[in-house]
C-alpha positions as CSV (number, residue, x, y, z in Angstrom):
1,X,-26.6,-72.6,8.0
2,X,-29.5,-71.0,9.7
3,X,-29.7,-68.3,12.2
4,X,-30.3,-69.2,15.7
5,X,-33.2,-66.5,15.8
6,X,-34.7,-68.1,12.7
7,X,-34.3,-71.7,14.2
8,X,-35.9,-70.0,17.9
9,X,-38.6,-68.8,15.5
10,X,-39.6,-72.3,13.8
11,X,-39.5,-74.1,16.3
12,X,-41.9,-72.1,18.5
13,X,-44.3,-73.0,16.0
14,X,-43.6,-76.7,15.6
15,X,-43.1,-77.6,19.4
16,X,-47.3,-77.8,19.4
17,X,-47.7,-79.4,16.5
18,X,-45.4,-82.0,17.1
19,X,-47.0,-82.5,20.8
20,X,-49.8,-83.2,19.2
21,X,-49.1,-85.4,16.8
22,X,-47.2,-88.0,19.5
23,X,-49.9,-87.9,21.8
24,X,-52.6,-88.7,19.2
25,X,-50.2,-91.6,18.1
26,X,-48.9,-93.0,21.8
27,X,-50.4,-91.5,24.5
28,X,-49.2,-91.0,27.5
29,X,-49.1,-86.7,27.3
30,X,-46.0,-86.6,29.6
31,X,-43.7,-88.7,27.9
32,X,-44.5,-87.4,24.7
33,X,-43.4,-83.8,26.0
34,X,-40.5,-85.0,27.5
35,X,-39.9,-86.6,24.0
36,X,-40.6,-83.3,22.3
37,X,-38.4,-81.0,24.4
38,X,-35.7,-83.6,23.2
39,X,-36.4,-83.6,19.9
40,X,-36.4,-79.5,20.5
41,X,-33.0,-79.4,22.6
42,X,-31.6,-81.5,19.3
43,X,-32.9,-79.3,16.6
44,X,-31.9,-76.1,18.1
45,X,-28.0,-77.7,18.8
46,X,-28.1,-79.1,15.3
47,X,-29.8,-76.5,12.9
48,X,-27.9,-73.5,13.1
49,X,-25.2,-75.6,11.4
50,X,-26.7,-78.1,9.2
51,X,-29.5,-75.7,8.4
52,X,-33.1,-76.1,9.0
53,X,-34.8,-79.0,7.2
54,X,-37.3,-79.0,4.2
55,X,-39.7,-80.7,6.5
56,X,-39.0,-79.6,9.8
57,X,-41.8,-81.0,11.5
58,X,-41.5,-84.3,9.8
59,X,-37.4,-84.7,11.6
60,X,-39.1,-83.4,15.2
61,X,-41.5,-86.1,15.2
62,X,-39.3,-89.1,13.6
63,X,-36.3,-87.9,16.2
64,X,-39.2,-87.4,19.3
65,X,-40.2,-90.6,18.3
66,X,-37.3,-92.7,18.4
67,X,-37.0,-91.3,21.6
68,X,-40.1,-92.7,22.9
69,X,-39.3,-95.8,21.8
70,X,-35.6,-95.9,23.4
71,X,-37.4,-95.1,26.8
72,X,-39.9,-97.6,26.3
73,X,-36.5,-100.3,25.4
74,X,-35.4,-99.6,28.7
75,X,-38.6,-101.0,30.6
76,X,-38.8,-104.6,30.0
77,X,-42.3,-104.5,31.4
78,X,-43.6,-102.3,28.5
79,X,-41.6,-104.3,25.7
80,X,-44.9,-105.5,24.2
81,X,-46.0,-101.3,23.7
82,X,-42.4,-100.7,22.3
83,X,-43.1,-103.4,19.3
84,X,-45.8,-102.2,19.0
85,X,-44.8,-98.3,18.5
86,X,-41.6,-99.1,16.8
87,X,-43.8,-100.4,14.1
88,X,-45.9,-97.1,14.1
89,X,-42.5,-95.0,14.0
90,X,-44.1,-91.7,12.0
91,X,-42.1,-90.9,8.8
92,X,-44.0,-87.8,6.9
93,X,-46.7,-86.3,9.9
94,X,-50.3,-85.9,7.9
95,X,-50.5,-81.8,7.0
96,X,-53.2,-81.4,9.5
97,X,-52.3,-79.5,12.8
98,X,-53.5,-80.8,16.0
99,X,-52.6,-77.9,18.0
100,X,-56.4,-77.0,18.5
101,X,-57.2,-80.6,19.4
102,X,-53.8,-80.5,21.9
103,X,-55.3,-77.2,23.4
104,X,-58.7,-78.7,24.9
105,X,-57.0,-81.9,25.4
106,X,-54.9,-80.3,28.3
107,X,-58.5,-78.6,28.9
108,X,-59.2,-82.2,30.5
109,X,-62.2,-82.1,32.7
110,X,-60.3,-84.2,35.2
111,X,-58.1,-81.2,35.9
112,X,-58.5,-78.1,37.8
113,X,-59.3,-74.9,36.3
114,X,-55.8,-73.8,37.5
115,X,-54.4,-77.1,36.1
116,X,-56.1,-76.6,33.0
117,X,-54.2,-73.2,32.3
118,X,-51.2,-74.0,33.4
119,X,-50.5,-77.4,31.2
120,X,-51.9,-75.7,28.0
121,X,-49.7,-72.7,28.7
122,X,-47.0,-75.1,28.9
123,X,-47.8,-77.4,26.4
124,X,-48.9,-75.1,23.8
125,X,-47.9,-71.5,24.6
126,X,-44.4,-73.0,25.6
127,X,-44.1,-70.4,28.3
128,X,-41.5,-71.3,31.4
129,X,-42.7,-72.5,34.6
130,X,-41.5,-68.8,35.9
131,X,-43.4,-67.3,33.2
132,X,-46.7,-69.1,34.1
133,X,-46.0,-68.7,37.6
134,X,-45.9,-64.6,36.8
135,X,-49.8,-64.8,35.0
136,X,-51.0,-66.2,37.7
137,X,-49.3,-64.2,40.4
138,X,-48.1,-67.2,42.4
139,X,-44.6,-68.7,43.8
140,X,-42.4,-70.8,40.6
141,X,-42.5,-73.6,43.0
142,X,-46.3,-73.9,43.5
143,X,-46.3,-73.5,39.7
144,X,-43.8,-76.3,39.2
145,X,-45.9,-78.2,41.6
146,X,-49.2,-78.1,39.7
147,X,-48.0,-78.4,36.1
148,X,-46.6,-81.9,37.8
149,X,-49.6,-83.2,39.3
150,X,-51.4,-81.8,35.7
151,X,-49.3,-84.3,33.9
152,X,-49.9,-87.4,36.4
153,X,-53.6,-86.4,36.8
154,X,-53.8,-86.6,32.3
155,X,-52.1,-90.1,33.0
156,X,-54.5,-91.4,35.3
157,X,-57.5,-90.1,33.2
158,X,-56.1,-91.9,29.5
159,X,-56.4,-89.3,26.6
160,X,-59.1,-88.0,24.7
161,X,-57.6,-86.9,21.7
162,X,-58.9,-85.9,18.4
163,X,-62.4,-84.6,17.6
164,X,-64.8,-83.6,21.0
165,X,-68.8,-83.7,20.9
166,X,-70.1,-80.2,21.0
167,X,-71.0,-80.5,24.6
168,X,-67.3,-81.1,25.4
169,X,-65.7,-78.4,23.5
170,X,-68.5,-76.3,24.7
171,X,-67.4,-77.0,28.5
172,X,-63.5,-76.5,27.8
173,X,-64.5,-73.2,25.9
174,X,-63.9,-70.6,28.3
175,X,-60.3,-72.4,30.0
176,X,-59.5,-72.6,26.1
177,X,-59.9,-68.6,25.9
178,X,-58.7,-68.0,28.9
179,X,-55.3,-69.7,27.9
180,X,-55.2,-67.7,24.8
181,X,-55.8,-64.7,26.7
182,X,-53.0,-65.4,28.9
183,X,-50.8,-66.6,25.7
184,X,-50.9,-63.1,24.2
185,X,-50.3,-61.2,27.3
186,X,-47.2,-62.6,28.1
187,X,-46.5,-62.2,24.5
188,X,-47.4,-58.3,24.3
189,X,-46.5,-57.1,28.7
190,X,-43.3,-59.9,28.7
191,X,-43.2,-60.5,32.6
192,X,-39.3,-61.4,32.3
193,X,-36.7,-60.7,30.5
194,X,-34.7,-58.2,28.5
195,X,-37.3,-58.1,25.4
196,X,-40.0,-55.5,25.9
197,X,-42.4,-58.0,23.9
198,X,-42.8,-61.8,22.2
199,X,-44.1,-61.4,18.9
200,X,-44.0,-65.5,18.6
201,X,-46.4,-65.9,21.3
202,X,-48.6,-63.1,20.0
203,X,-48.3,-64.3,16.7
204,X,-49.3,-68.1,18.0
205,X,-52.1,-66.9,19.9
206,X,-54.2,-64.9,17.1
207,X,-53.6,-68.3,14.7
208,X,-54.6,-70.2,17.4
209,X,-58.0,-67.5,18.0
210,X,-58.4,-67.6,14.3
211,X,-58.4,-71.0,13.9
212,X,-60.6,-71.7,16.8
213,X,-63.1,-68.9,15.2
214,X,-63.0,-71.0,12.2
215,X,-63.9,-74.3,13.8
216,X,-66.6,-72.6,16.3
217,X,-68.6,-70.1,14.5
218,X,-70.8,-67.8,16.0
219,X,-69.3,-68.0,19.2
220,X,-69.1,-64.4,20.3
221,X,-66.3,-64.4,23.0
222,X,-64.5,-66.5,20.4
223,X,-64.8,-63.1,18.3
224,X,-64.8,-60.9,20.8
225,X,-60.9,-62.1,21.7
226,X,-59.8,-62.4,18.4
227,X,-60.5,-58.6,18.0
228,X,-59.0,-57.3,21.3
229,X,-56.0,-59.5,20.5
230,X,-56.0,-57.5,17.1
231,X,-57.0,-54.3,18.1
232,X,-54.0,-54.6,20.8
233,X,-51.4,-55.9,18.6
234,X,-51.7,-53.3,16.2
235,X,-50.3,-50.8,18.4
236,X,-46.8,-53.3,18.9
237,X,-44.9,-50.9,16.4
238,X,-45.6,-47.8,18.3
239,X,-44.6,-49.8,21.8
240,X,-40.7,-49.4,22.0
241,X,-39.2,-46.2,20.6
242,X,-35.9,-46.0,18.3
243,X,-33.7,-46.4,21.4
244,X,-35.4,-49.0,22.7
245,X,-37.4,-47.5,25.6
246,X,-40.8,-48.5,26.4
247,X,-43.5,-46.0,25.1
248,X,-46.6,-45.4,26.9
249,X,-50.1,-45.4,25.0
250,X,-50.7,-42.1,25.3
251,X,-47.6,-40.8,24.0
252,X,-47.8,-43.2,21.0
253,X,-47.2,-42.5,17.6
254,X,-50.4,-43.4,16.1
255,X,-49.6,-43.6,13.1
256,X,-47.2,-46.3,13.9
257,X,-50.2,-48.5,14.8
258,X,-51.3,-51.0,11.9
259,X,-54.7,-49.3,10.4
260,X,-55.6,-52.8,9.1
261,X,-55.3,-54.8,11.9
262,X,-57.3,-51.8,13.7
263,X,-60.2,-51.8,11.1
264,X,-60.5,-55.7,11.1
265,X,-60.4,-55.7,14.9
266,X,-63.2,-52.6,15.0
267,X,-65.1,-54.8,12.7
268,X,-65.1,-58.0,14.6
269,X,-66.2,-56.3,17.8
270,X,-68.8,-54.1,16.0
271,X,-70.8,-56.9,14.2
272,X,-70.4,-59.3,17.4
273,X,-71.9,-57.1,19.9
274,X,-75.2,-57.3,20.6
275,X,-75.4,-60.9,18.6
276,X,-75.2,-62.8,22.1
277,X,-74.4,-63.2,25.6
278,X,-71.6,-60.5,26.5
279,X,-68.5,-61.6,27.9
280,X,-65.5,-60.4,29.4
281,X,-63.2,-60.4,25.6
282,X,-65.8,-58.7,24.2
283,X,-66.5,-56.2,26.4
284,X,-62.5,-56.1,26.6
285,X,-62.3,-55.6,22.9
286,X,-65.2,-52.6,23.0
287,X,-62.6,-50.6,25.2
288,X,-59.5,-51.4,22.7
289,X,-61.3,-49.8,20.5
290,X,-62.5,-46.8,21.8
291,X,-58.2,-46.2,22.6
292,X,-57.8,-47.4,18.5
293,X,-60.5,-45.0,17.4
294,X,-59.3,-41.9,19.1
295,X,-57.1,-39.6,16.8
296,X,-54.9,-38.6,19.6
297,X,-54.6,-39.8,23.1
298,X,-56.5,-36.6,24.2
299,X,-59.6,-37.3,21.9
300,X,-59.8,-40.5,23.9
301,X,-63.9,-40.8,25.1
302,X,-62.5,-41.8,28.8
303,X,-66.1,-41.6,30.2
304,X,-67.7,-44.5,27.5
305,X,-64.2,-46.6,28.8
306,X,-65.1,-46.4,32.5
307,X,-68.9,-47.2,31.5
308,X,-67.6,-50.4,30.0
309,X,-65.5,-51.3,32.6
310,X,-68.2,-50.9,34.9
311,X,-69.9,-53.6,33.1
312,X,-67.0,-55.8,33.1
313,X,-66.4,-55.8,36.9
314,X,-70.0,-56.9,37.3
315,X,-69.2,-60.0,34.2
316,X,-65.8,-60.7,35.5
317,X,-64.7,-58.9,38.6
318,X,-60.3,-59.3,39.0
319,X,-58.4,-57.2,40.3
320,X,-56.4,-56.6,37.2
321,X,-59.7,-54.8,36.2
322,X,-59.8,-52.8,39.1
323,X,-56.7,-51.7,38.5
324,X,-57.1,-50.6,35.1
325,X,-61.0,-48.9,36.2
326,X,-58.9,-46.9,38.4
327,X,-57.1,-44.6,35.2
328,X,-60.7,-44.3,33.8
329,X,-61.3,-42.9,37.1
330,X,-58.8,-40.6,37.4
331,X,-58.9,-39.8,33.7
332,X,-63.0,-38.4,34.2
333,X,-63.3,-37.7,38.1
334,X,-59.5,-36.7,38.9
335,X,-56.1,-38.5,40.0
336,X,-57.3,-38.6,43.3
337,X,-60.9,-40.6,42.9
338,X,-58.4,-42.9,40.8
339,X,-56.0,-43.6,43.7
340,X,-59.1,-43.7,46.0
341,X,-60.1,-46.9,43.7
342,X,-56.4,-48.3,43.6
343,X,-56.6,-48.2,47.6
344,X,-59.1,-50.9,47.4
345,X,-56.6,-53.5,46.0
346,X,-54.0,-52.8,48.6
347,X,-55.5,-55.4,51.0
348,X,-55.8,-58.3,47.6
349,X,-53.2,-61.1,48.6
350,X,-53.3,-61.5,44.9
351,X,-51.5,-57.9,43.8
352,X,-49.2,-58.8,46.7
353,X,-45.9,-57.8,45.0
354,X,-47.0,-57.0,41.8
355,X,-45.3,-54.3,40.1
356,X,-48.3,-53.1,38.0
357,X,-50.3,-52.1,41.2
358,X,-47.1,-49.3,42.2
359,X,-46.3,-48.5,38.6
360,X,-50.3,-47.1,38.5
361,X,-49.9,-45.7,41.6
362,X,-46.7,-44.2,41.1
363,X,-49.0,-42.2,37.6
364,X,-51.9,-41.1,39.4
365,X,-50.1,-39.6,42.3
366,X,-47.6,-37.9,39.8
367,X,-50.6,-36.6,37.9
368,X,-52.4,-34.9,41.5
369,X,-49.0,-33.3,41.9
370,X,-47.6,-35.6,44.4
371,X,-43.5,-36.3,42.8
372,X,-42.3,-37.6,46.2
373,X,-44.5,-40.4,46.4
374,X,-44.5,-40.9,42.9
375,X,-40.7,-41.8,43.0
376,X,-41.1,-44.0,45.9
377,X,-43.6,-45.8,44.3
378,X,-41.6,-45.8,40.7
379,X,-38.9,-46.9,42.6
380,X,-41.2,-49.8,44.4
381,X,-42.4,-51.1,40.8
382,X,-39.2,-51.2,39.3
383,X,-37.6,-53.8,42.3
384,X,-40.7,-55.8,41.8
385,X,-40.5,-55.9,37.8
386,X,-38.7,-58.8,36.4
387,X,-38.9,-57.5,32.3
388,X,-35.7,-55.5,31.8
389,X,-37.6,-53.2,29.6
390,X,-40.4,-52.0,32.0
391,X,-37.3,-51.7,35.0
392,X,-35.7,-49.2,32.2
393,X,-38.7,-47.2,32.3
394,X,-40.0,-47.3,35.5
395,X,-36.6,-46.3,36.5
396,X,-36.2,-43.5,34.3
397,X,-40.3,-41.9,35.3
398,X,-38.6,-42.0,38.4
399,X,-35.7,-40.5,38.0
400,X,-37.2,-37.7,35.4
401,X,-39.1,-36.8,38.9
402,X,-36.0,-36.3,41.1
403,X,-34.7,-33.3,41.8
């Protein structure tokens, strides 16, 4: 027997792989998922009881396949492609792992930027629609919607899949880091839920950086994400305290943080500055570490962090990093210049309902002195979170304030 958390666990890791390896055999992207999530669905009913097998992967992609296959049985017009792939059925998948070559697949250039991130993040992050939906700050349905017309759109254009010219993985490059980016921040802030974080997806998304490093060198935004991914994981022991609660950075235990993921990331970012164009992960990264270098949360250099996001609103101006410039604000020139900045987001369609925008606010104005509006805005971002974890503590900053 096997636990159902070790089964969750292996099978986050397969579902890619296996993705992979049916489109690069039949085609047809969206019948292959539906194939895999099958496959999936069977595994995770079966192997807490039989136990997981010795080639996991290998029994995912023999019972997706057979799958295909029966769907293809039931169209008589596609009986000629069902020979065809019945013949092909895959007994031992080759060791390589097309989870790279899946990754800028769903990159298609037929697709929208927006279509782009939401497949892969699908496909290859295996987040929820609702959890997609969340990143991007729009309705589930719209999301739904989208990932849909992704699927038929990848149909219409046939697949591409296996090795790219350097001109095409050089166009899919930034939606591919961008997807990665997105993968790990679901993993480390989990939008929903009762888990304060989801080491699988952070996990995935450093292999998948790493690997991506490995098949692109020299690319510095490559780098430059693979160190803030680091240099950001390595405080994930220091996150949640002994009873669970959500613990803020500044009142971190550093030495919980992992010193080794901290150097490599500090390294990364060190010798990849200044080799290239600067992009928003690096410049990302640079700011990691300036929190990762300081000894305490009050040796934190706050004015070289607002320098540097200065720089990255001018390379890649989002609200989100308005919203975080506005605490460097407030941490050099006073709550108030800090909640002067926030006021400029409150007009953004885009932070429309988003809980991070109130739980900010609900700091700053607790910091200038301000506890009655600080609850009512604690309050505000709890209703809007959906993680159980961040309602826990939003709840409890703003009940610490009442009288």
């Amino acid at each position: 027997m096997s636990s159902q958390r070790d089964v969750a666990q292996t099978l986050r890791g397969l579902a890619p792989q296996v993705l992979g390896i049916l489109a690069r055999r039949y085609g047809q992207f969206d019948a292959c998922e539906d194939a895999t999530q099958e496959a999936l669905i069977a595994a995770a009913a079966q192997w807490p009881t039989d136990g997981i097998p010795d080639n996991p992967r290998a029994w995912l992609v023999t019972v997706a396949g057979r799958r295909l296959v029966d769907e293809w049985r039931s169209e008589s017009a596609r009986r000629r492609r069902e020979d065809a792939a019945a013949l092909d059925l895959p007994g031992e998948p080759t060791d390589s792992d097309d989870t790279l070559d899946l990754l800028f697949l769903c990159c298609h250039p037929s697709l929208s930027e927006p279509s782009q991130l939401a497949l892969t993040l699908r496909a290859v992050g295996g987040l929820t629609t609702a959890e997609i939906a969340t990143a991007f700050l729009v309705p589930e349905a719209t999301m739904a919607q989208r990932i849909s017309r992704a699927k038929q759109s990848l149909r219409t254009a046939g697949l591409d899949f296996g090795q790219l010219e350097a001109s095409e993985r050089a166009e899919r490059l930034r939606i591919v880091l961008h997807v990665l980016y997105l993968v790990f921040n679901e993993g480390y802030l989990a939008s929903s839920g009762d888990a304060a974080q989801r080491t699988d997806l952070t996990t995935e998304a450093i292999r998948l950086a790493r690997m991506l490093g490995d098949a692109i060198p020299g690319e510095t935004e490559v780098a430059g994400l693979l160190a803030l991914m680091l240099l950001t994981d390595a405080r994930r022991g220091a996150r949640v305290d002994a009873g669970g609660f959500l613990v803020p950075l500044a009142e971190q235990d550093r030495g919980l943080w992992d010193a080794g993921q901290v150097a490599e990331g500090i390294a990364i970012i060190s010798t990849t500055l200044g080799t290239g164009p600067v992009g928003q992960y690096q410049l990302q990264a640079a700011i990691a570490a300036v929190h990762d270098e300081a000894a305490t949360a009050q040796d934190t250099d706050w004015r070289q962090v607002l320098a540097l996001y200065d720089v990255l609103g001018r390379v890649a101006p989002s609200p989100i990093v308005t919203l975080n410039r506005a605490v460097a604000v407030a941490m050099v020139d006073g709550p108030l210049a800090g909640l002067a900045e926030l006021g400029t987001l409150d007009d953004d369609a885009r932070m429309t309902g988003n809980h991070r925008l109130h739980a900010v606010r609900a700091h700053l104005l607790e910091l200038a002195g301000r506890s009655d509006a600080a609850i009512e805005a604690y309050r505000t971002a709890a209703r809007l979170t959906r993680s159980t974890q961040e309602r826990q503590y939003l709840s409890l900053q703003a009940a610490r304030l009442s009288p």
